[in-house]
C-alpha positions in Angstrom: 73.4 24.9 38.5 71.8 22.1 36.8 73.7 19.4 35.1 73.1 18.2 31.5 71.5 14.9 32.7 68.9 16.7 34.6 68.1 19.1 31.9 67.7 16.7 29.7 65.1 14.9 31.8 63.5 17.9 32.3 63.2 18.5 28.9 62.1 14.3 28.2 59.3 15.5 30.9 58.1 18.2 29.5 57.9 16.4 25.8 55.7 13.7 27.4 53.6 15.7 29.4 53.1 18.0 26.1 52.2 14.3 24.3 50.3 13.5 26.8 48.1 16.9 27.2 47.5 16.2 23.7 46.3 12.6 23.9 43.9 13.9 26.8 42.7 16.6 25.0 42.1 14.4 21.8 40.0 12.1 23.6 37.9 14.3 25.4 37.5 16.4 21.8 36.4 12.8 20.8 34.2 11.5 23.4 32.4 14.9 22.9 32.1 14.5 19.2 30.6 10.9 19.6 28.2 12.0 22.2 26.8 14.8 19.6 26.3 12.2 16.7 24.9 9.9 19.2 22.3 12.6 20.1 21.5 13.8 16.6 20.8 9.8 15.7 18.7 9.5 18.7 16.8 12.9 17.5 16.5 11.2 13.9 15.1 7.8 15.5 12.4 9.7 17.3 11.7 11.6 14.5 11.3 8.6 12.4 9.1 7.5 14.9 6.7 10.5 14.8 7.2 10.1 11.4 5.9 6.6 11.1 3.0 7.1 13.8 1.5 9.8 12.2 1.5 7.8 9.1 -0.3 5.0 10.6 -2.6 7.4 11.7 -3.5 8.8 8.6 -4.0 5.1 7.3 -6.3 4.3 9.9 -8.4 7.7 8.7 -8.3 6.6 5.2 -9.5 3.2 5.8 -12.5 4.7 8.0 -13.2 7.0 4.6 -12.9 4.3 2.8 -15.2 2.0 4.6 -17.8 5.0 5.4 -17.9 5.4 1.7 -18.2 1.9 0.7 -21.3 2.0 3.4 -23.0 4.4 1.5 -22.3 3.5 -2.3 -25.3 5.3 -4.4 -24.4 9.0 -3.5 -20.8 9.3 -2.0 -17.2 9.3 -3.5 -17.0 6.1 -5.5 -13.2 4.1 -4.3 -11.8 1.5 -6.3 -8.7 -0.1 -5.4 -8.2 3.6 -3.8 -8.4 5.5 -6.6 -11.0 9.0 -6.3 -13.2 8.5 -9.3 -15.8 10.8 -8.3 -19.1 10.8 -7.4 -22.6 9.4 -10.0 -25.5 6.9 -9.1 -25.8 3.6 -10.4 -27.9 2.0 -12.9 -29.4 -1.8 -12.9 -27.4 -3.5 -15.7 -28.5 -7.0 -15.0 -30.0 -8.8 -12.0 -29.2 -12.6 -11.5 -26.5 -12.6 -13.5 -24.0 -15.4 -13.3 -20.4 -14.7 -12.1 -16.6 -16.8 -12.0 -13.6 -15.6 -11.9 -10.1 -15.9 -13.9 -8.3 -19.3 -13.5 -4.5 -17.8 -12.0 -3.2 -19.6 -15.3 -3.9 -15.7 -16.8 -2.2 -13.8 -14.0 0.9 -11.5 -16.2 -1.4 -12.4 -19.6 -2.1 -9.1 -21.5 -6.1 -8.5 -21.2 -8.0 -6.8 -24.3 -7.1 -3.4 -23.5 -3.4 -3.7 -23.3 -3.0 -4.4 -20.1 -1.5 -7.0 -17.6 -4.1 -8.7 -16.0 -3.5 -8.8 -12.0 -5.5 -11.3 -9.9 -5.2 -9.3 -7.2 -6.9 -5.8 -8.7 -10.2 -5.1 -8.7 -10.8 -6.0 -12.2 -13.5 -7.8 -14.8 -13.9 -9.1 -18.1 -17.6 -7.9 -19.6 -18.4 -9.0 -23.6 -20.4 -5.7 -24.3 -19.5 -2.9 -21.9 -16.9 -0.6 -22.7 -13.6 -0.8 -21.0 -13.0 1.2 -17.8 -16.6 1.4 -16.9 -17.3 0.8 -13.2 -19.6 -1.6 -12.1 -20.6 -2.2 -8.8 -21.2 -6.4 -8.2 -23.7 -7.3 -5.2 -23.4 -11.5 -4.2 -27.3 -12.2 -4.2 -27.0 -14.9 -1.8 -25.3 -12.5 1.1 -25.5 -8.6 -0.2 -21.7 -8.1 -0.5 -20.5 -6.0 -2.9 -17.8 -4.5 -4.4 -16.7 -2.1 -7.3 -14.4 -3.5 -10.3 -13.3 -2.2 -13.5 -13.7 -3.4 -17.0 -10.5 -4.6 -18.3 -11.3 -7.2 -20.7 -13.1 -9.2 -22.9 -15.2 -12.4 -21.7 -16.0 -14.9 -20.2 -16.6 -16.9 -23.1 -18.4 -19.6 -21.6 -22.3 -20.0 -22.1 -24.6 -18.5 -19.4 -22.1 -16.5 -17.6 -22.5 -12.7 -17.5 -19.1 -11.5 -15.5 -15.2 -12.9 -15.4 -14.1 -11.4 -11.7 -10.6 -10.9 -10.6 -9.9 -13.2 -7.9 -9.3 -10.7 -5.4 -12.8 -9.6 -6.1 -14.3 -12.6 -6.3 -13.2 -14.0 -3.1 -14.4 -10.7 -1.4 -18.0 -10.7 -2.1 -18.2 -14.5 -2.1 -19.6 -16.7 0.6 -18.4 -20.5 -0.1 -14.5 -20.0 -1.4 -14.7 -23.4 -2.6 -17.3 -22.8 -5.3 -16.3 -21.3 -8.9 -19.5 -19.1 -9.8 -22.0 -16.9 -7.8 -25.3 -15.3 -8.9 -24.9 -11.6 -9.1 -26.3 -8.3 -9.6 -24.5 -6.0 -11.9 -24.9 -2.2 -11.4 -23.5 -0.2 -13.7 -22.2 3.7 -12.7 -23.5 6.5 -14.3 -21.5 10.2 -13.8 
């Protein structure tokens, strides 16, 4: 027969060993649960990834649009800023027409038609033409040319046609230095 000493460490043993299955069993239920999250973010990373790569691949395609349209101007899908506006021919407005653009003292200034005028949109100032119509402007001295929208009133200096943002100014201009450009102003008809 057992003593009471022995039954007592027998019972001490089997408490630990009880604590201690436990504490085993805990980990591993642990180490398995960390592994799973650790899988799932690894799927989300890579998914992310696709995610971003197929993005950049439908950028690409739209800039390829974009630059095939802008190749072919007179008959295709007119882009400005990337905006679908449709598709219309354009009509000579004025040929040798001189151009400048807004001083960045009026970048944030409201404009004539309510709006915030942004130096780096694709906007004009025109005295006469209504605003929102579309005019294609071609640099005489190197054939560049873009499309900008009229936002506003001027320029209210003598001899000069067209106020350019200067986003769209420095685009179709040749010499960065120099403040005015002789132009051709097409206008777009729908």
């Amino acid at each position: 027969m057992q003593s009471k000493s022995q039954i007592r460490q027998k019972s001490n043993f089997i408490k630990w060993s009880k604590k201690a299955l436990t504490f085993f069993v805990f980990i591993a239920f642990l180490g398995i649960v960390i592994a799973q999250t650790s899988n799932k973010e690894t799927n989300k990373y890579s998914k992310f990834k696709d995610s971003i790569a197929k993005s950049k691949n439908a950028i690409t395609d739209k800039k390829q649009s974009v630059s095939d349209t802008i190749k072919e101007l007179n008959q295709q899908e007119v882009i400005i800023d990337s905006l679908f506006l449709g598709t219309g021919t354009f009509k000579l407005f004025k040929k040798n027409a001189h151009a400048s653009y807004y001083a960045d003292k009026f970048h944030g200034r409201k404009t004539a038609n309510g709006k915030r005028y942004d130096k780096n949109k694709l906007t004009a100032a025109h005295k006469k033409l209504p605003f929102g119509t579309i005019v294609k402007v071609t640099n005489e001295a190197n054939g560049k040319s873009l499309l900008v929208e009229i936002n506003d009133r001027g320029p209210f200096v003598r001899y000069r046609e067209i106020d350019l943002s200067r986003r769209a100014f420095m685009e179709i201009t040749g010499n960065k230095s120099f403040g005015k450009l002789s132009v051709t102003l097409e206008i777009l008809q729908k």
